[in-house]
N, C-alpha and C positions, 0 to 999 in steps of 0.2 A: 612364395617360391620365386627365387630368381630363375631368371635365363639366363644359360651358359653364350657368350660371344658366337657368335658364325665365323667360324676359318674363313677368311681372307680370299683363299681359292674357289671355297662354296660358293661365296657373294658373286666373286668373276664368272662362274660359271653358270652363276641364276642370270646375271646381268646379259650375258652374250647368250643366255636361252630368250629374253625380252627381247631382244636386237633380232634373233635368226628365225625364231618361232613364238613371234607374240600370238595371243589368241584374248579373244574378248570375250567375257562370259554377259549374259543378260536373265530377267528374269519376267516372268507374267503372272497375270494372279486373275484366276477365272473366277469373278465375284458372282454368288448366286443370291437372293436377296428370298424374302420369305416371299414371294409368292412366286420363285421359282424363275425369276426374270434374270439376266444375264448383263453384267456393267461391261459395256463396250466404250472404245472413245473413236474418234477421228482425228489425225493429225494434220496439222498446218501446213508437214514438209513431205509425204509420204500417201499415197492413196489408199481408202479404204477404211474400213473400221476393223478394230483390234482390241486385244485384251490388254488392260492398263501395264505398263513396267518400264522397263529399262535397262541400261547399263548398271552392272556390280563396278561400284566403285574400290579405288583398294583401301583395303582394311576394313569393307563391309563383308558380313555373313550375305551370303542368297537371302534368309529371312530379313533380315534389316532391311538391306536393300529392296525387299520387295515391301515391306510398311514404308519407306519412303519412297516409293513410286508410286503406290497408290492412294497419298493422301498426298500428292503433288500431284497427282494427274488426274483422278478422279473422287477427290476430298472422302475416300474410306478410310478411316483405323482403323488396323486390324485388330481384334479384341482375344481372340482364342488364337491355339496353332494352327497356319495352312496347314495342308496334305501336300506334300510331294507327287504331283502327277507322272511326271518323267522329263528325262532331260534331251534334248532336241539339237541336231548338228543343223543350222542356217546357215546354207552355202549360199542363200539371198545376196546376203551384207556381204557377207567373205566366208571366205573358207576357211577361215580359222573362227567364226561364231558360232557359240553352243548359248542354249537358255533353258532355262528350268525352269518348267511351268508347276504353278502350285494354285489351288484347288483353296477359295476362301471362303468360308461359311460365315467366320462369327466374326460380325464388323458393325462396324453403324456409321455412317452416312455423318459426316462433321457441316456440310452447304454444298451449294452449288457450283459447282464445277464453272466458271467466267470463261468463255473465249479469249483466247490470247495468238502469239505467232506459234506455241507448240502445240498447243488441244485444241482442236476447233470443235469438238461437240464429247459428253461425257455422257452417255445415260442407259439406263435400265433398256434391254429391252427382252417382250416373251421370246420364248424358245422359238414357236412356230413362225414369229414376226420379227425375223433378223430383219435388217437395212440392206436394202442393195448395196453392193460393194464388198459386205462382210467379206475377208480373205479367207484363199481357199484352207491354209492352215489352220484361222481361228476356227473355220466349221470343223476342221481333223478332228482338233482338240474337243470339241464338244462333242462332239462323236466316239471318240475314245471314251470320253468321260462319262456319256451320260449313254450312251449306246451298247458299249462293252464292243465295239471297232478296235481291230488291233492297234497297238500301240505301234507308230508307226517312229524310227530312228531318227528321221529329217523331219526340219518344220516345215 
């Protein structure tokens, strides 16, 4: 199947919607492992522990994007489909960042996550024995998740 060309004027007017109303989308992926443990990381430039992800690059799907953040950041493949948890306005970063958290079961663990300048720690921990620091949004998220906590629209 081909694709038909983009008019000329569509392009101009995607291009001056990047320019007047760029937005950045990001994604997370709340890994649970079989004994019900939770994969957090810590970063090198940002306080606090969080759920593995990042920036959707262009011309990635959310799901790509989110197998390559989390075998970059905390050495998971993902092996089955996430679940779509729900998607989140972070007026954190900016006002124009939205992320799509998604919900990962079936994965396996490829090594050890190495300290670097972006991870400084990647690992399991029980529900009851979060890390000081955990963010106030990653506990939301578990709390949505695993609480049935309303889904709340901001991270």
């Amino acid at each position: 199947m081909t694709r038909k060309p983009v008019p000329w004027r569509i392009r101009l007017m995607h291009w001056s919607f990047l320019l007047t109303r760029p937005m950045t989308l990001g994604v997370r992926g709340v890994a649970f492992d079989a004994d019900g443990r939770v994969m957090l990381i810590r970063h090198g430039y940002t306080p606090g522990w969080h759920f593995p992800g990042g920036g959707v690059e262009t011309g990635e799907t959310f799901e790509y994007s989110l197998g390559r953040e989390m075998a970059e950041e905390a050495c998971i493949e993902i092996e089955g489909p996430p679940q779509l948890h729900g998607l989140f306005h972070n007026a954190n970063v900016s006002p124009r960042d939205h992320v799509a958290v998604y919900v990962v079961r079936n994965f396996r663990v490829t090594g050890e996550r190495k300290p670097d300048g972006e991870i400084q720690e990647a690992r399991f921990f029980p529900l009851d024995a979060l890390p000081e620091g955990t963010t106030r949004a990653t506990r939301a998220r578990l709390a949505e998740i695993l609480e049935g906590a309303p889904l709340s629209p901001t991270w």
